[in-house]
C-alpha positions in Angstrom: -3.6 20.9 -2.5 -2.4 18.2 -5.3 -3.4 14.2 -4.5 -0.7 12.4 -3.7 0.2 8.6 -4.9 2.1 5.7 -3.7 3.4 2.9 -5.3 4.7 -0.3 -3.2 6.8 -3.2 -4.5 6.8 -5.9 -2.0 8.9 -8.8 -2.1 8.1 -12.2 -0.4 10.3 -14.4 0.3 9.2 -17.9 -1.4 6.3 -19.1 -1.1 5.1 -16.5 1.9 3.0 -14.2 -0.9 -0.2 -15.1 0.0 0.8 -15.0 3.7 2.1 -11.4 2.8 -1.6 -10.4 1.3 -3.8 -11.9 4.3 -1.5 -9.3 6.4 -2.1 -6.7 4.0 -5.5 -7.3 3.8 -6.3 -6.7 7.8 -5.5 -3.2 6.9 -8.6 -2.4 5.1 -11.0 -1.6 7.7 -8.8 0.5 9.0 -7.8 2.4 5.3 -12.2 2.3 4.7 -12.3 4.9 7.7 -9.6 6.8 6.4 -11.5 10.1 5.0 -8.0 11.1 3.0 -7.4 7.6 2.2 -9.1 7.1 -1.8 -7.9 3.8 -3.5 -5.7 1.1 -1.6 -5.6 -1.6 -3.8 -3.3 -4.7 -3.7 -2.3 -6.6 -6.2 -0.6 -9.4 -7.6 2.1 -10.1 -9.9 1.3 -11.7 -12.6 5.3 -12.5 -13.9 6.6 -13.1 -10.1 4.5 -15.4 -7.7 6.8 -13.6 -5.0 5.6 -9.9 -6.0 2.8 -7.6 -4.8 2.2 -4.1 -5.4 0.3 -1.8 -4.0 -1.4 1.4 -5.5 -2.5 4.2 -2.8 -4.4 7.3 -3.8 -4.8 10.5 -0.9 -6.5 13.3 -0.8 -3.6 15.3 0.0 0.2 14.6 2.1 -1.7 15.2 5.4 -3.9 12.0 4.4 -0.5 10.1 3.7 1.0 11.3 6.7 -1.9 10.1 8.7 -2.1 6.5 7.1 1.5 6.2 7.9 1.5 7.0 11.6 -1.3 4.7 12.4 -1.4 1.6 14.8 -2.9 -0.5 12.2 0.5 0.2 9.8 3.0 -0.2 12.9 1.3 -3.8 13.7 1.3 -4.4 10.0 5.2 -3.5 9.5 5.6 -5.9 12.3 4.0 -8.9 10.2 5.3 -8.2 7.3 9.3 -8.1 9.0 9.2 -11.8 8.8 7.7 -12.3 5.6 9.6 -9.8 3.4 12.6 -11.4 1.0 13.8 -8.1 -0.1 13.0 -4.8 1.5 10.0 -2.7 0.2 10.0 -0.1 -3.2 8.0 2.7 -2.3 7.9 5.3 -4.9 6.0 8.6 -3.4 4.3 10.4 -6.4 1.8 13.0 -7.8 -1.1 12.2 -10.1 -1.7 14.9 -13.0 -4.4 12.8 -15.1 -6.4 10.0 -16.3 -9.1 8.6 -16.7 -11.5 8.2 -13.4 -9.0 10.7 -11.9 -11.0 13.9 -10.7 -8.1 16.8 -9.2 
C-alpha cells in the first residue's frame, strides 16, 4: 500500500499564530503513539506571520483515517474554531520520491 501525505495551510487570525501552534503542539504525544503516523511537522511561515503549515507523512490511508478520528484531533478542531481567520487548505497527496523517502 502507497504512503500517503498531507499538506495543511492554516490561517490565524492576527496575531493568534503562536496561540494556533501551542494548540497544535498538544497533539504530539498523541501523533508519537501513532504506529502509521511518520512525520507531523509544523511549521512557520516565513512571508506571513499569520501562516502555518503542516506536513503529515502515513504509512498508508488506514493510518490517516485513524489520526483523523481521534479524541486528541476532535479537542484540537475545537481550539483551533476560535483561532482560525480563514478556514483550513488541506491538500491530501501521494509521495513517489525523494530524498530520506523509503516506499
Amino acid at each position: 500500500m502507497a504512503k500517503s501525505s498531507t499538506f495543511a495551510k492554516l490561517t490565524a487570525q492576527p496575531g493568534k499564530r503562536a496561540e494556533m501552534i501551542a494548540a497544535l503542539e498538544k497533539l504530539l504525544p498523541t501523533v508519537a503513539d501513532e504506529d502509521g503516523t511518520l512525520i507531523y511537522t509544523i511549521n512557520t511561515d516565513d512571508t506571513d506571520e499569520n501562516v502555518v503549515w503542516m506536513f503529515e507523512l502515513y504509512t498508508d490511508s488506514d493510518a490517516v483515517a485513524a489520526h483523523g478520528a481521534s479524541e486528541a484531533m476532535a479537542a484540537l478542531f475545537g481550539d483551533l474554531g476560535a483561532l482560525l481567520g480563514d478556514g483550513p487548505l488541506l491538500v491530501a497527496t501521494t509521495p513517489v520520491s525523494g530524498k530520506g523517502f523509503d516506499h
